[in-house]
N, C-alpha and C positions, 0 to 999 in steps of 0.2 A: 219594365220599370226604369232601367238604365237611361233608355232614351227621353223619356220623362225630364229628368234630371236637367238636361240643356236649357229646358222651359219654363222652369221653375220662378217666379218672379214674384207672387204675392204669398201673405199667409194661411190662404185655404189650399195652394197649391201645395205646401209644403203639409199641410195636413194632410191634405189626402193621399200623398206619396206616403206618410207614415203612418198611416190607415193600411194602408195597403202593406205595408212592410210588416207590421204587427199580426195583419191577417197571416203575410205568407209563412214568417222565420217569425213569431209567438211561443209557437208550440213547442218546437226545436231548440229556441234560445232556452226555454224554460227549466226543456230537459238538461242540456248543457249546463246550465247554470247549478240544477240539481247535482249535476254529476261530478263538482266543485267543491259543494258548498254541502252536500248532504241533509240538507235542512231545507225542506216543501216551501214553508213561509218567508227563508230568508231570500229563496231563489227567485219567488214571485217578486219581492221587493227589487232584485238585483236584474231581473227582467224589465222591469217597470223602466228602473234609473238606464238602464241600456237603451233604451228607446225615449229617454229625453236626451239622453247622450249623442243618440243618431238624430235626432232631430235640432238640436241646437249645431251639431258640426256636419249637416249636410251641406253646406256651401267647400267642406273641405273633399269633399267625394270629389275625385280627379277620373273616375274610369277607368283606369289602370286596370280594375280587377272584376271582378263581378260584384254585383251589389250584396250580395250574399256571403261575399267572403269581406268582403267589408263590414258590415255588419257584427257577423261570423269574430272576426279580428278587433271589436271595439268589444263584446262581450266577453271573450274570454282574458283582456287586458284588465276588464274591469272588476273579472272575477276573482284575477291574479291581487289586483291594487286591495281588493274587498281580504284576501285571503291573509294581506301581509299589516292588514292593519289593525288598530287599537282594540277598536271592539271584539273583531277574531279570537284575537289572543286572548283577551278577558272576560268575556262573556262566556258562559256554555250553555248550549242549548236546553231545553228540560227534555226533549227526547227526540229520538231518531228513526226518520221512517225508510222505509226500500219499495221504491218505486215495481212493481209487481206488473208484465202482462197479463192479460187475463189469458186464460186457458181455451184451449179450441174444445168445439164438442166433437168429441171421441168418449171412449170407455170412462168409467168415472174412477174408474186404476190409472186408467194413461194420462187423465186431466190432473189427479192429485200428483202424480209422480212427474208429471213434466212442473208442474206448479212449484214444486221443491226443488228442481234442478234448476228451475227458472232464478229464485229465491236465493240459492244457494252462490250459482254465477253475479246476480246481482251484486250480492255482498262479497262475493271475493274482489269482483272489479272496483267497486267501491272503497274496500282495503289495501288497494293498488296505491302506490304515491302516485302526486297528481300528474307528471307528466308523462306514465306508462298508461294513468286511466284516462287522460284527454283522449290519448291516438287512439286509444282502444274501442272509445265513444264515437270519435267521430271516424274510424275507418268502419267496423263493425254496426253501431246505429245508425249511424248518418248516413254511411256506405258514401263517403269521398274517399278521393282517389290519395294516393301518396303526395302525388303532386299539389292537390286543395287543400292537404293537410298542410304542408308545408309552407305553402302562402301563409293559411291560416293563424299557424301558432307562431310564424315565422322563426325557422327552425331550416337548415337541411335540407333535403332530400334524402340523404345518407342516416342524420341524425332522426328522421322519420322512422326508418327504416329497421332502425337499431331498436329503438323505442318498442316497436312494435313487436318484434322480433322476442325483445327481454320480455316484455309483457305478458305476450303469450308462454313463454317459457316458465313466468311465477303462477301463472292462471294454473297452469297445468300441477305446477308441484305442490299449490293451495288444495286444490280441487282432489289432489291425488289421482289424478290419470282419467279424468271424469270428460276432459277435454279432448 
């Protein structure tokens, strides 16, 4: 995709690089954005505007980073801008969902009881403030490294690290030893 990028000169080029970007980081950003914003409908929304976002300031993508953490870095900016603004604050949702794995087949004891610990981790990380539950999403879901987290939220290496550290230290006392 990156190399792409150099090429770019009319507006079907630029669509189909953001065709392509929506295919790759969609599903990712949406999670992300759930994991923010705690609200299914407002994430899709904030998904959507992420992706006119990258598409109106593709000509600022320098390479510097990967496109993914570019990306990655204009979505969670815009979740931040979304979280500190008017409507946030004044609107509340009518209700509130917890994004749920589904269960492997195994025993239908092992499927219910992994189900509730699933359930259960969900909403403790969810009850996390938001910046023990970003690292915790994108080191543990995403599975980046310290280092792409740190691009990412642009933060540290250290302040990652700490993050991470407390995080998992409240999961644990939330959970009561379940961790």
């Amino acid at each position: 995709m990156e190399e792409y990028i150099e090429n770019i000169v009319d507006t079907a080029d630029k669509n189909n690089l953001i065709d392509e970007m929506m295919r790759s980081f969609g599903e990712e950003i949406l999670y992300l954005m759930y994991s923010y914003v705690k609200d299914k409908s407002i994430a899709e929304d904030l998904t959507q505007e992420v992706f006119v976002k990258c598409y109106q300031k593709l000509h600022t993508y320098k390479q510097h980073s990967k496109m993914k953490t570019w990306v990655w870095r204009i979505a969670i900016n815009h979740c931040k801008d979304y979280l500190k603004s008017w409507y946030k604050r004044k609107v509340i949702p009518s209700e509130v969902e917890v994004a749920l794995t589904p269960a492997r087949e195994s025993g239908v004891e092992d499927s219910v009881v992994r189900q509730e610990e699933d359930e259960e981790l969900v909403i403790a990380v969810m009850d996390l403030p938001i910046h023990y539950r970003e690292v915790i999403y994108l080191f543990y879901f995403e599975e980046m490294s310290i280092k792409e987290i740190s691009s990412v939220i642009d933060q540290n290496i250290n302040t990652v690290k700490t993050r991470l550290k407390r995080a998992k230290q409240l999961l644990k006392e939330q959970l009561g030893g379940m961790i």
